[in-house]
C-alpha positions as CSV (number, residue, x, y, z in Angstrom):
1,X,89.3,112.5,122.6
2,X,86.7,112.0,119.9
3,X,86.0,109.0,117.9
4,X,84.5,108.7,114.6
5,X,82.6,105.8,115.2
6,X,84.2,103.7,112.6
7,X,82.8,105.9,109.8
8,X,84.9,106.3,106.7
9,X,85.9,109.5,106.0
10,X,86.9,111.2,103.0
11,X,90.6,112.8,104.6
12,X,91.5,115.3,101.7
13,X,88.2,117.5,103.2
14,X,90.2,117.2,106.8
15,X,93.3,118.1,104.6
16,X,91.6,121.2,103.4
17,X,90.5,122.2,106.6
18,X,93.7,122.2,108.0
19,X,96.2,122.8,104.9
20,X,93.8,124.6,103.1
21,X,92.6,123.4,99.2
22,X,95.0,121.7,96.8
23,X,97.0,124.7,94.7
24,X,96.9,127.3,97.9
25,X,100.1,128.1,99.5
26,X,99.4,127.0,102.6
27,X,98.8,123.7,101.1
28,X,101.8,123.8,98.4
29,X,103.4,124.2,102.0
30,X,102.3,121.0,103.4
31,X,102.7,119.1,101.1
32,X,106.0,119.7,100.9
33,X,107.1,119.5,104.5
34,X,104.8,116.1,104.7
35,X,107.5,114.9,100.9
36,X,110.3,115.9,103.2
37,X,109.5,113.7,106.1
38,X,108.3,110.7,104.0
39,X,111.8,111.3,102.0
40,X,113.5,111.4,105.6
41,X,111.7,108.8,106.8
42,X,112.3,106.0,103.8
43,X,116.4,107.5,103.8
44,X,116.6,106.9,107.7
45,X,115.5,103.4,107.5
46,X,116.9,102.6,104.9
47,X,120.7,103.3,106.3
48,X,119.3,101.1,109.8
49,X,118.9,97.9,107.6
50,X,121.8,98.6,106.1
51,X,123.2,98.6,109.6
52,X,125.3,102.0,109.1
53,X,125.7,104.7,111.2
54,X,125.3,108.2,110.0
55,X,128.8,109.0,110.1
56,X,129.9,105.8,108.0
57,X,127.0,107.0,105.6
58,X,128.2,111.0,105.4
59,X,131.6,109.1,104.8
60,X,130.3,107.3,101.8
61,X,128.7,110.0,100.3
62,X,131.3,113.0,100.7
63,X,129.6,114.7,103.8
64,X,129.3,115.2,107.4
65,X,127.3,113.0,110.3
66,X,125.6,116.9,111.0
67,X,124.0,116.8,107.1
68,X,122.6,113.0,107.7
69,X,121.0,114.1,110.7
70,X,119.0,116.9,108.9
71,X,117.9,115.2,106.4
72,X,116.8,112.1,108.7
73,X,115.1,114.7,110.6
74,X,113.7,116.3,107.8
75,X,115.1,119.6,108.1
76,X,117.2,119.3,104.8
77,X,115.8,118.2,101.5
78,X,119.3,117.0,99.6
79,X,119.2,117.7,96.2
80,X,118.5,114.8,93.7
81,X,122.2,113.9,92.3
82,X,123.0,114.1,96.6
83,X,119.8,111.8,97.4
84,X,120.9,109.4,94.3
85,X,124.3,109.5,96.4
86,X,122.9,108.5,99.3
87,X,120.8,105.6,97.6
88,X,123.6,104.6,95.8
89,X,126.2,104.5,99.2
90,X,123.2,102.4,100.7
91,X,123.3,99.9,97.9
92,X,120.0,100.8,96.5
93,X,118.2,101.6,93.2
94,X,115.6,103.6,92.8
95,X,112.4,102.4,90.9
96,X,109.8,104.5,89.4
97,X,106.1,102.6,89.1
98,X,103.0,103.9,87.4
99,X,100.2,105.1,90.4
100,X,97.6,102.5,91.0
């Protein structure tokens, strides 16, 4: 395994190594798939501190345990009005802040 020795590096050039440049489609690509997971990610947590399973969730929200699981895994995107479902069946809001 290598080490960087502590230095800072600047990760968008590692990006661009390995996605390729920002506006490619091999990036366009990545970027997606990495929204998709993130997306997955924040959804799957938030259903564990809202203590439901996935079933009681697909129940909430008109679907099927199979559809939670894909998007928790991050092989579905839902579509917006579907994702405000889910927030919505999870007792959540969503909150859109400026970028620091």
């Amino acid at each position: 395994m290598e080490t960087n020795n502590h230095k800072i590096v600047d990760y968008s050039a590692v990006l661009n190594v390995q996605y390729g440049a920002p506006g490619t489609p091999e990036r366009a690509k990545f970027d997606e798939e990495a929204y998709a997971f993130y997306t997955s990610q924040i959804l799957l947590d938030a259903r564990k501190n809202a203590r439901l399973t996935q079933e009681e969730l697909a129940k909430r929200i008109g679907a099927n345990k199979s559809y939670i699981s894909r998007i928790e895994k991050g092989l579905t995107v839902p579509s917006v009005a579907t994702f405000y479902r889910i927030v919505n069946a999870l007792g959540l809001t969503v909150e859109l802040t400026p970028a620091i």
